[in-house]
C-alpha positions as CSV (number, residue, x, y, z in Angstrom):
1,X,0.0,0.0,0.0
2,X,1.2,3.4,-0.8
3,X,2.1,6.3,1.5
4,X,0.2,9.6,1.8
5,X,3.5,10.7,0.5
6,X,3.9,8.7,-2.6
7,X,0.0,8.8,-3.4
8,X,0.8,12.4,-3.3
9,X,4.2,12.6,-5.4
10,X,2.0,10.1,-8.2
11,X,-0.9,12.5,-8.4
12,X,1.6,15.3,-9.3
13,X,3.2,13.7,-11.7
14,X,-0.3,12.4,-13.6
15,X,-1.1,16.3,-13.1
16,X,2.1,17.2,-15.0
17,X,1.9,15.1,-17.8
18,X,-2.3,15.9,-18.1
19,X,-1.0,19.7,-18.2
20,X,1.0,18.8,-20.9
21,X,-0.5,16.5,-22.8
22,X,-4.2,18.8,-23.1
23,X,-3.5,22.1,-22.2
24,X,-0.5,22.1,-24.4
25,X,-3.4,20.9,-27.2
26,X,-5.8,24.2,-26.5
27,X,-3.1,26.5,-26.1
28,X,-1.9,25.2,-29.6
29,X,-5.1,25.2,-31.4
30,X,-5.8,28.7,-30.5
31,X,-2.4,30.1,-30.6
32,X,-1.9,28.7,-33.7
33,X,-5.4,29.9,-35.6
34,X,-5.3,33.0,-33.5
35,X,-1.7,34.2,-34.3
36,X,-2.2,33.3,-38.1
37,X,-5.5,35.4,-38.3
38,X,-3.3,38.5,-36.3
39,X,-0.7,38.5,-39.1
40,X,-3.0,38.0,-42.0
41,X,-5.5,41.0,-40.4
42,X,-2.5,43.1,-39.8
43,X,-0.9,43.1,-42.9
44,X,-3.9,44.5,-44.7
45,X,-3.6,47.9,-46.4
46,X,-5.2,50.0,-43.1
47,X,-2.6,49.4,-41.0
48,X,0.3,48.8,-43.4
49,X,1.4,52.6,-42.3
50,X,0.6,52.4,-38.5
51,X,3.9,51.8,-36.5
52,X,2.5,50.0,-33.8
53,X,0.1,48.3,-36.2
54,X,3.6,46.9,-37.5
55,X,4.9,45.8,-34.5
56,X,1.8,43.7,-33.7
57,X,2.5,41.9,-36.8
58,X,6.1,41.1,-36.3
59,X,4.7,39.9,-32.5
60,X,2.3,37.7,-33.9
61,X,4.7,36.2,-36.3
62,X,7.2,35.4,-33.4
63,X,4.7,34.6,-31.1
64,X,3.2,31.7,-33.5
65,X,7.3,30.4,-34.0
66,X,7.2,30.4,-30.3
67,X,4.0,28.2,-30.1
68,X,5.5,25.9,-32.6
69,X,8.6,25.2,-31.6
70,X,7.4,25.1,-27.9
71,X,4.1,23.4,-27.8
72,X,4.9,20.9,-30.6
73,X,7.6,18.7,-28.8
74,X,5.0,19.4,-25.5
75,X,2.3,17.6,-26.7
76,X,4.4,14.5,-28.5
77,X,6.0,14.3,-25.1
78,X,2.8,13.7,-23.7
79,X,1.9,10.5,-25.8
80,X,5.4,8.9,-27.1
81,X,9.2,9.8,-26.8
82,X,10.3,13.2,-27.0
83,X,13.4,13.8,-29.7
84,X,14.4,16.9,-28.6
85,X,15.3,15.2,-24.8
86,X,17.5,12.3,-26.7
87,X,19.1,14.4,-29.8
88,X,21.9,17.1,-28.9
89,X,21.2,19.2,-32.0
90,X,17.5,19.1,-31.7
91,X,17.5,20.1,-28.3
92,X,19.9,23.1,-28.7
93,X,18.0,24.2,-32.0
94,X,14.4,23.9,-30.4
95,X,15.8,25.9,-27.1
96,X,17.9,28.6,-29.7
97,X,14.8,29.5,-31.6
98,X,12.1,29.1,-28.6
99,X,14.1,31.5,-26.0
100,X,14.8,33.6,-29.0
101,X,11.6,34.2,-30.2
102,X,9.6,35.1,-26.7
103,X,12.6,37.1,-26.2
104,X,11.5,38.8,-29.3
105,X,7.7,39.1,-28.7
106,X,8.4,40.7,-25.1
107,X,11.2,43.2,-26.5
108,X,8.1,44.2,-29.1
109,X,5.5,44.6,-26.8
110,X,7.8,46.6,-24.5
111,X,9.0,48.7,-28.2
112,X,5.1,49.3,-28.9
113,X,4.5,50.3,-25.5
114,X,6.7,53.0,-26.1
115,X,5.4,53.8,-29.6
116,X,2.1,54.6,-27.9
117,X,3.5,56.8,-25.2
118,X,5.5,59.5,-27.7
119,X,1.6,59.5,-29.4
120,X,0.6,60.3,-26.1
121,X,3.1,63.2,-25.3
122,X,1.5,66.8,-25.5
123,X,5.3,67.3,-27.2
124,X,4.9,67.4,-31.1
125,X,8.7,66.9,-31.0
126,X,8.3,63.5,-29.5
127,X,5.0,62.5,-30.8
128,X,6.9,62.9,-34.8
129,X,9.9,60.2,-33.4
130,X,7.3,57.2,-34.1
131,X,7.4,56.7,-37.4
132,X,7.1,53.7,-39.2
133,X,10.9,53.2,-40.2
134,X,12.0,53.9,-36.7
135,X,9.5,50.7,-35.8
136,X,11.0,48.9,-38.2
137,X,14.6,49.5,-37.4
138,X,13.5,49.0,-33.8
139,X,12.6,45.2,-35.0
140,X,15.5,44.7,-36.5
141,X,17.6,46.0,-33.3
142,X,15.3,43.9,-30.8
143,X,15.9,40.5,-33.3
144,X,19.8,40.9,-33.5
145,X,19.7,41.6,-29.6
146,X,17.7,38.8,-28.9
147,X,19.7,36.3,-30.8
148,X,22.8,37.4,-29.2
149,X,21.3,37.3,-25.7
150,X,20.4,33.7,-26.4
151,X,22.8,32.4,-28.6
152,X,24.9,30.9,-25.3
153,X,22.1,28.5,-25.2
154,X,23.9,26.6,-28.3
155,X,26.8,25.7,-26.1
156,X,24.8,25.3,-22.7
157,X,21.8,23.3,-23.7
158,X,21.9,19.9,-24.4
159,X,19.9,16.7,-24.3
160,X,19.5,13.4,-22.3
161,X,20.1,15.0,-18.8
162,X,19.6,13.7,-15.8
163,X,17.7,15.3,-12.4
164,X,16.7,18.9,-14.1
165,X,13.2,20.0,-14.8
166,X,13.2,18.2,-18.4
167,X,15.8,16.4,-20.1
168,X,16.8,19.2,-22.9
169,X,18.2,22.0,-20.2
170,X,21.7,23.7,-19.2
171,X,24.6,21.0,-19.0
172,X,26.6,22.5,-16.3
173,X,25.9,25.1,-13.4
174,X,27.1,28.0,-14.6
175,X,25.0,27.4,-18.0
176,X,21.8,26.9,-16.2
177,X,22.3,30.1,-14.0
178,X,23.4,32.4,-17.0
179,X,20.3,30.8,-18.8
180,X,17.7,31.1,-15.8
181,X,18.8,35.0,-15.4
182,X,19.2,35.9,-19.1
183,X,15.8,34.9,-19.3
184,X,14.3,36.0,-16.3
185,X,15.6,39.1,-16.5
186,X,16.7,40.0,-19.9
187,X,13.5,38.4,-21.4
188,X,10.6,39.0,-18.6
189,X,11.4,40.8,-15.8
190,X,13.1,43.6,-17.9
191,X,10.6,44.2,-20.2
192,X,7.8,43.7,-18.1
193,X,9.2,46.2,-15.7
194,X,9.4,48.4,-18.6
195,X,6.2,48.0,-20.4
196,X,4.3,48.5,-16.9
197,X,6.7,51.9,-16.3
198,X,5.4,53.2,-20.0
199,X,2.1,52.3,-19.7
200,X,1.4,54.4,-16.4
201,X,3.4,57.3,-17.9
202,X,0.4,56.7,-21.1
203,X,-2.0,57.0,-18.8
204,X,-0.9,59.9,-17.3
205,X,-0.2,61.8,-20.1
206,X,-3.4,61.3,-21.3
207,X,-4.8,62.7,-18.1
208,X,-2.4,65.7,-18.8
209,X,-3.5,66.0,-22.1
210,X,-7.5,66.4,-21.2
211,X,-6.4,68.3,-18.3
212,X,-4.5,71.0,-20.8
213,X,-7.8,70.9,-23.1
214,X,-10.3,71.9,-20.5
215,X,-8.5,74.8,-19.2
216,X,-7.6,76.0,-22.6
217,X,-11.4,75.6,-23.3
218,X,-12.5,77.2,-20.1
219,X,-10.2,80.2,-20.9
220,X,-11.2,81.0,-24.3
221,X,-14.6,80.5,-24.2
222,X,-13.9,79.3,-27.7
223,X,-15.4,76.7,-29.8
224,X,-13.1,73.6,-28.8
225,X,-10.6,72.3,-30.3
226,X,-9.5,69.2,-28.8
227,X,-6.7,67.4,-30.5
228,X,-7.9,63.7,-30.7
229,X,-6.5,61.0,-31.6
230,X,-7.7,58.6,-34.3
231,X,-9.7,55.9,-33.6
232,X,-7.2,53.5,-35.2
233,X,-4.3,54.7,-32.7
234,X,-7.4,54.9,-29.7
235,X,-8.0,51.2,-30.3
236,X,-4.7,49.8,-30.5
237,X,-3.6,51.6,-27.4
238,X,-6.6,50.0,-25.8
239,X,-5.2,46.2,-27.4
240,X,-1.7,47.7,-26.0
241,X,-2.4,47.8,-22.9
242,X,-4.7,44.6,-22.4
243,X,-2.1,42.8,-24.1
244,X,0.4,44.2,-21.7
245,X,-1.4,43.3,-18.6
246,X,-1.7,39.8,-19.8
247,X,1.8,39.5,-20.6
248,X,2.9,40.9,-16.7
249,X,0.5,38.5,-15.6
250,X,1.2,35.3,-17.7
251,X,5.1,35.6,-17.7
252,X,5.9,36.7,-14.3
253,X,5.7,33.5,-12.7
254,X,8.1,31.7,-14.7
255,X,10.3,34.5,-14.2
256,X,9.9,33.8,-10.6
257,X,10.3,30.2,-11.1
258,X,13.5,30.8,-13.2
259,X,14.8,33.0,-10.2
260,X,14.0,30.5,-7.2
261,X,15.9,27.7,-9.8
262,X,19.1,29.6,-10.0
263,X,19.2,30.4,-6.3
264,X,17.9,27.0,-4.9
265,X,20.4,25.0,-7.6
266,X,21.3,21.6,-6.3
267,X,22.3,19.3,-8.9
268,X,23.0,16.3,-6.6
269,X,19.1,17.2,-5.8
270,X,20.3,15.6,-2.1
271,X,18.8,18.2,-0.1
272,X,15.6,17.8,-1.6
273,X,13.0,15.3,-1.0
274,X,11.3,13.5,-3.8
275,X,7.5,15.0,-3.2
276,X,9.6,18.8,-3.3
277,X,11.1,17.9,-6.5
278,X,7.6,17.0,-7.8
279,X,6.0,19.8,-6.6
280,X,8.6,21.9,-8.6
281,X,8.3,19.8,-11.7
282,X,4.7,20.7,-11.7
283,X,4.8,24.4,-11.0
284,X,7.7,24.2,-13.8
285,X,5.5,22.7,-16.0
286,X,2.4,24.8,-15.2
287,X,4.2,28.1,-15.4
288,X,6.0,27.2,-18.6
289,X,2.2,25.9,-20.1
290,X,1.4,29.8,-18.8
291,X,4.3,31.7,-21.3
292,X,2.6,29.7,-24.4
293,X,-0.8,31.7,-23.3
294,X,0.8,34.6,-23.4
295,X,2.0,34.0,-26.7
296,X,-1.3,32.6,-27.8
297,X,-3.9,35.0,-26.5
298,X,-3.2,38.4,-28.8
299,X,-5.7,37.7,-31.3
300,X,-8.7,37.1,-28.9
301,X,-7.3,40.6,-27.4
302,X,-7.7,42.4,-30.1
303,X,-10.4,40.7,-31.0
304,X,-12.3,42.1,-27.6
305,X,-10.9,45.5,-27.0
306,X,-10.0,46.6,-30.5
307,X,-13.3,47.5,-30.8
308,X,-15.1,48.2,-34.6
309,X,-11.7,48.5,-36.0
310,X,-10.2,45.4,-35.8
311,X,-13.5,43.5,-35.5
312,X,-14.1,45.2,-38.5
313,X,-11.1,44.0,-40.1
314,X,-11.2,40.5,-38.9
315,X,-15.0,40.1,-40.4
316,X,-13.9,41.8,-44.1
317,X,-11.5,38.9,-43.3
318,X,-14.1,36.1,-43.2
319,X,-16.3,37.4,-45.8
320,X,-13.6,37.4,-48.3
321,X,-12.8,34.1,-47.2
322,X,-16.6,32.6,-47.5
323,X,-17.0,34.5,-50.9
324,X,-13.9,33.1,-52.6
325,X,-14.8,29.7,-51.2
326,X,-18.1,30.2,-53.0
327,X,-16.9,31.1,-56.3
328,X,-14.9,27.7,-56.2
329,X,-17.9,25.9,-55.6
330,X,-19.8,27.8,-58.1
């Protein structure tokens, strides 16, 4: 008969594999159709000329990369063997181009963010910086960055290890903790930190900005003249920020997790008792399951508070799609 202690450590484990093996099936479906619908809406002719329009599309693009090479291996683990835990080159490719591409998506966010708040300044000066060549050099700047900050996971990474949270991971201590900080902090923490400081200072400037339009109309006693912004740039600052308190909220955790791995590292795993070690697997698991959300809910975002515009968009979308599908039949 089993112990409370082993019933225990054998429920956590079915949980962790059930996480994988169905979640990691929903978050895929969704993601996948939801990210591929965000880059085929985006790239329509309206918002070819918006900057942050642009750096939405270039999000989604990464974020579905992310989802597949994530989420794929995730759910064959879940039903046969894994060959990214047994194949060096596999393993270091899948991590390379996983890391690399929410590092990528984050950066973006936290770049769009920023595009919002020079629209926001009451500064003409500033609000003329975000253009749509400055987004797209930004891209360009957060993909190089991104790929160096990650490429040390080429050497680190590798596959068939033993007593780690899975078997494709960081070969040797100092790998792991460079890896579990780069990302925690370079790729979430970071940018989080940064997306959350911008957005207040959006809000606030738009406070400003109706504060400076009421006095000027209460002066002048003129008819008013208040500068507004464009619905377009009103909607995808109201996606921007949704998107951003997802992101915080999703993504943190694993940053946590990554934190509490460095700091607790043990690779003898002596000091820790088998039902800990499962605990950890599962919130490893869980929180990691979490980051793919993030990466898989933008389109439903948009979809929600984008309001007529990107609704708008998205049906013009499906029409198109049902008439050409009724030509063929025709």
């Amino acid at each position: 008969m089993l112990s409370s202690n082993e019933t225990t450590i054998e429920v956590l484990h079915h949980a962790t594999i059930q996480f994988n093996r169905y979640l990691s099936i929903i978050i895929y479906l969704f993601g996948t159709v939801g990210n591929i619908l965000n880059v085929i809406i985006l790239s329509q002719k309206k918002f070819r000329s918006n900057s942050c329009a642009f750096i939405f599309l270039i999000s989604s693009i990464a974020s579905l990369i992310a989802i597949l090479s994530g989420l794929t291996n995730r759910m064959i683990a879940g039903w046969t063997v894994d060959l990214t835990f047994t194949i060096n080159w596999l393993c270091q490719l899948r991590a390379m181009v996983l890391f690399t591409s929410r590092t990528i998506v984050l950066w973006l966010i936290t770049l769009a963010t920023i595009d919002r708040w020079l629209l926001s300044c009451f500064n003409v000066r500033r609000q003329q910086m975000r253009t749509l060549k400055t987004a797209q050099q930004c891209t360009i700047i957060i993909i190089i960055f991104s790929i160096l900050l990650n490429a040390p996971i080429i050497y680190c990474y590798e596959a068939n290890l033993l007593e780690t949270p899975v078997q494709c991971y960081g070969k040797t201590a100092a790998c792991r903790i460079y890896t579990d900080i780069m990302y925690g902090c370079g790729s979430i923490l970071i940018p989080s930190l940064v997306m959350t400081s911008f957005s207040i200072m959006i809000i606030l400037n738009i406070r400003k900005t109706r504060r400076r339009i009421g006095i000027f109309n209460i002066s002048t006693n003129h008819v008013r003249r208040q500068r507004q912004t464009k619905k377009r740039d009103r909607r995808l600052l109201i996606m921007l920020l949704v998107q951003v308190t997802f992101i915080v909220v999703l993504t943190f955790p694993q940053a946590i997790q990554k934190l509490y791995a460095t700091i607790t590292l043990d690779f003898n795993s002596s000091s820790k008792s088998i039902l800990q070690i499962a605990i950890e697997d599962l919130i490893f698991n869980f929180v990691v399951l979490l980051t793919y959300l993030a990466n898989g809910l933008p389109f439903y975002i948009y979809t929600l508070s984008g309001g007529n515009v990107f609704r708008n968009a998205c049906w013009q979308l499906i029409r198109a799609f049902g008439q050409t599908i009724t030509c063929q039949n025709n």
